[in-house]
N, C-alpha and C positions, 0 to 999 in steps of 0.2 A: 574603382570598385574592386572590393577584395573575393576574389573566390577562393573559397581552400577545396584541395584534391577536385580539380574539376572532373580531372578524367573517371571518376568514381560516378555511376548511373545512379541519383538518387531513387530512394524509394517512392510508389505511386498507394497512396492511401484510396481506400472506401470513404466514400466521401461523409460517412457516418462515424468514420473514425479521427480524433485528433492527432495529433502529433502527441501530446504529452500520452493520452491514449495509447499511442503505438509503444513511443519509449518504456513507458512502466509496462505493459504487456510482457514486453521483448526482455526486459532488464535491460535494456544496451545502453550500450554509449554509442554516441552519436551529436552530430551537429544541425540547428534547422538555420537558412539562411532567407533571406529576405532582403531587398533589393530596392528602397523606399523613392531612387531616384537620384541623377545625378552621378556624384563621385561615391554614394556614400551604398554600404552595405551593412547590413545589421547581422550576428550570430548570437544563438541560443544556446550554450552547449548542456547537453545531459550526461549525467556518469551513473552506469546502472538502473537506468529508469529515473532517474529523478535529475530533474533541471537544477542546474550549478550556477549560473551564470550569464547573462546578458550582453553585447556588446554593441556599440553602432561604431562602425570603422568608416571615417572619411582621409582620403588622403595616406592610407596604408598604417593610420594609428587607431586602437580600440579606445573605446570610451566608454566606464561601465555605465547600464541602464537597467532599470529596474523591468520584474518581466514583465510588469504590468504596460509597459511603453512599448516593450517589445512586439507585444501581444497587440497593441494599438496598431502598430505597421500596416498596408498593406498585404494580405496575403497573394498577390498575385507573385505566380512564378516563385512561390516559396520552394524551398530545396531540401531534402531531408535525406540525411548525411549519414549512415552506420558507421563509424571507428571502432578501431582496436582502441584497449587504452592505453598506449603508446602513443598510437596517432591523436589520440581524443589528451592527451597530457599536451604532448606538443604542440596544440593546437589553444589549447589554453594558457600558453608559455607566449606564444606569440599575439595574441590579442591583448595581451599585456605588456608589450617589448615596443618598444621604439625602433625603429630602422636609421642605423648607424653610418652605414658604407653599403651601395652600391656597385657594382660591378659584372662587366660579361667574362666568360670565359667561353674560349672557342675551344679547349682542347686539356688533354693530359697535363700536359706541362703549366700551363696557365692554373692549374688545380692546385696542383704541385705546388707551385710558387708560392700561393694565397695559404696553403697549409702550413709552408714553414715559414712565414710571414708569423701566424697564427701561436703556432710553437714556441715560436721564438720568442715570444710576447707572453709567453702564458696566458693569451686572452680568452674566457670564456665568456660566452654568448650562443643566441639562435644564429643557427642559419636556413635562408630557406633558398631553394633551387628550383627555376622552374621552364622549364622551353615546351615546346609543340607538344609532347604527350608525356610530361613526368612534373608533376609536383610534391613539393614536400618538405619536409624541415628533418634536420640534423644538431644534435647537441654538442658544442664542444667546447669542454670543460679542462680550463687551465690548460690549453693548447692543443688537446687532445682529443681526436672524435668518439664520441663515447658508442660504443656499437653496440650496446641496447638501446639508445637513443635517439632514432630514427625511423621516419616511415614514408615511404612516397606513394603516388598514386599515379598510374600507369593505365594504359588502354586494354592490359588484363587483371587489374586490380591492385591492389595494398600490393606492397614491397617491403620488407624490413632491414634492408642491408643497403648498401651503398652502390646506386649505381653504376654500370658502367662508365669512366671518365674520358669516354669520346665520344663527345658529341656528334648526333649525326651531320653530313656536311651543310652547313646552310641553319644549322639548328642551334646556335649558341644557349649554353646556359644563364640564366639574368640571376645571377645572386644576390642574395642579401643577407646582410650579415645585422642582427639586431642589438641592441645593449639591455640590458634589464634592468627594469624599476625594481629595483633593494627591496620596496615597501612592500609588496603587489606577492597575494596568494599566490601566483605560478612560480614565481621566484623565492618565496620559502618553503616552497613545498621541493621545488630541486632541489636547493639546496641540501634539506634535508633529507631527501634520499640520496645523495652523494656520498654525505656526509657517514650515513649506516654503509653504503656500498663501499667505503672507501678502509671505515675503519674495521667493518667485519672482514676484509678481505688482511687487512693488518692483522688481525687478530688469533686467523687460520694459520698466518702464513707461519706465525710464530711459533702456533703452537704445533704445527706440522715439523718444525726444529727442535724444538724439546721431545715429543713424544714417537717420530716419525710416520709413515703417510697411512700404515692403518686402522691410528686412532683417530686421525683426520676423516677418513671415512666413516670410522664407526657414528662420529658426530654429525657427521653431512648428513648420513642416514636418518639418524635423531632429529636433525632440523628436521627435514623435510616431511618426517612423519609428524611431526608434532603441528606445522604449519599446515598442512595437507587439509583436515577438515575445515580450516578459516575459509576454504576456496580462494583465498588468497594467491594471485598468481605471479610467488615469491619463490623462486628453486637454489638450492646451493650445491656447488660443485667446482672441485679443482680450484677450493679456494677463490669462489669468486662467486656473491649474491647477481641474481640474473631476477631482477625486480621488472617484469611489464603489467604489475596492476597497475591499476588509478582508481587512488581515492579520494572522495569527493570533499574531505575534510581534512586538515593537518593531523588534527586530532586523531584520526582512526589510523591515518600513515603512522603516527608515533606509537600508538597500540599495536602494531603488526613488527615493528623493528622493537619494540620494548620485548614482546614475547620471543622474539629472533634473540635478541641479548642475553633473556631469561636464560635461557637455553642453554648457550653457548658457556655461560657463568656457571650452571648448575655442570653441566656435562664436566669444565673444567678442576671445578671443584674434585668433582670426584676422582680425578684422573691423579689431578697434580699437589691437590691441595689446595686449600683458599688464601694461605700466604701467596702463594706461588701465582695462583691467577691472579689476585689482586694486584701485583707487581705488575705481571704480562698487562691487565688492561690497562693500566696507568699508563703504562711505557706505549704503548699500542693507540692509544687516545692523544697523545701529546704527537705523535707524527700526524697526525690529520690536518687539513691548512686552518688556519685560524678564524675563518668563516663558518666552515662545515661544523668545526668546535663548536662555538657559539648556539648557532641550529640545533645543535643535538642535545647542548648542556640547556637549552632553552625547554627544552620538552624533559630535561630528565633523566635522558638518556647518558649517563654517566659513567664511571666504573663503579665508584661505591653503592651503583645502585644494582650489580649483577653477580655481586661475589659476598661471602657472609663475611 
């Protein structure tokens, strides 16, 4: 039976109040679990108030189910789960992931080792960690742990960064490392935000070399104001998009980096000229890996579609 973030105190409803009731109330995201018996566990997850997705997990793999089956469950001992959407994305990532490799780690070095293993490989996948009072999942991408991509849960709540790698004595960490279904919404929905994180960050760095670091600002300022009323919780600085929304459709992720794009093209324009950007995003898009490409040019997200 799967539990996600145990050590998190579910919330206790009025018994007049649903679940889906509470979530649109709150706008949250959040998870509800249910527990139908056996090995197996079921998850609901919400983003914003509205329900995204159904799962029954037996044997540490999700299986999607419609909400209507969901809803059939028993409610006894149901769980009702508040996330960030961070936690609430990776938590979605992994009800759709497979469990690849197994493994304890007692200690620093045992971390160590499994990291550059990781690197070495440029292998990207989940991974989730979990002992006596910490669970949670970690993204890492093409070998690297991505550090907005994570969240654990701990006996004083949500954590967003990586923690400590010593285990207590007696307290081994049980890792897992997952693979991803290619097909499956959680895995084009990374991707494609990778894919914006990777080549906006290209994009700056360039143009922080032709014009130097206080047009770079001037533009960061620009995003951030122009993105600011979407409440979209999408920040840029020091050349690096720092993405912890979650959105409930691919489609709206593509609407929130297409208007990040907008931006960036129109700001460039003006700066350098539209030959000149045109060239930079070309040249800026072709370093992106050949996956993250694909994702992005699937949605649109282009150069000819951000420079005149």
């Amino acid at each position: 039976m799967k539990k996600l973030f145990p050590q998190i105190a579910d919330v206790s409803l009025d018994p007049q109040v649903s679940t889906e009731m509470y979530f649109r109330g709150e706008t949250a995201t959040g998870l509800v679990e249910k527990y139908p018996g056996g090995n197996q566990s079921a998850a609901l997850l919400f983003v914003g108030g509205e329900p995204l997705a159904a799962y029954l997990v037996e044997e540490g793999l999700g299986k999607s189910i419609s909400f209507a089956e969901f809803s059939a469950l028993s409610e006894d001992h149901a769980r009702i789960v508040p996330l960030s959407g961070v936690a609430g994305r990776l938590a979605f990532l992994a009800l759709e992931s497979e469990a690849a490799l197994e493994l304890s780690v007692s200690g620093a070095q045992d971390w160590e080792r499994q990291s550059d293993q990781w690197r070495q490989e440029g292998w990207s996948g989940l991974v989730e960690i979990k002992s006596d009072d910490l669970h949670g999942f970690l993204l890492v991408w093409q070998g690297e742990v991505q550090k907005h991509e994570l969240a654990f849960s701990t006996p004083g709540g949500f954590v967003h960064e990586l923690p400590s790698l010593s285990p207590s004595e007696g307290s081994a960490w049980q890792v897992t490392a997952y693979s991803h279904n290619l097909s499956m919404p959680a895995y084009r929905y990374t991707v494609l935000r990778q894919g914006a994180a990777h080549w906006s960050r290209a994009i700056l760095a360039r143009y922080q070399e032709l014009v130097g670091q206080k047009f770079l600002q001037i533009m960061e300022r620009e995003l951030n104001h122009q993105i600011e009323p979407w409440r979209w919780k999408i920040t840029l600085g020091d050349m690096e998009l720092r993405d912890l929304h979650f959105f409930s459709h691919l489609s709206d992720a593509a609407h929130a980096y297409r208007a990040l794009f907008m931006v960036i093209g129109a700001q460039m324009d003006f700066v350098v000229g539209s030959h000149l950007t045109q060239k930079l995003l070309g040249e800026t898009f072709e370093q992106v890996s050949p996956d993250e490409r694909a994702a992005l040019h699937a949605q649109r997200l282009i150069p000819a579609a951000f420079s005149e």
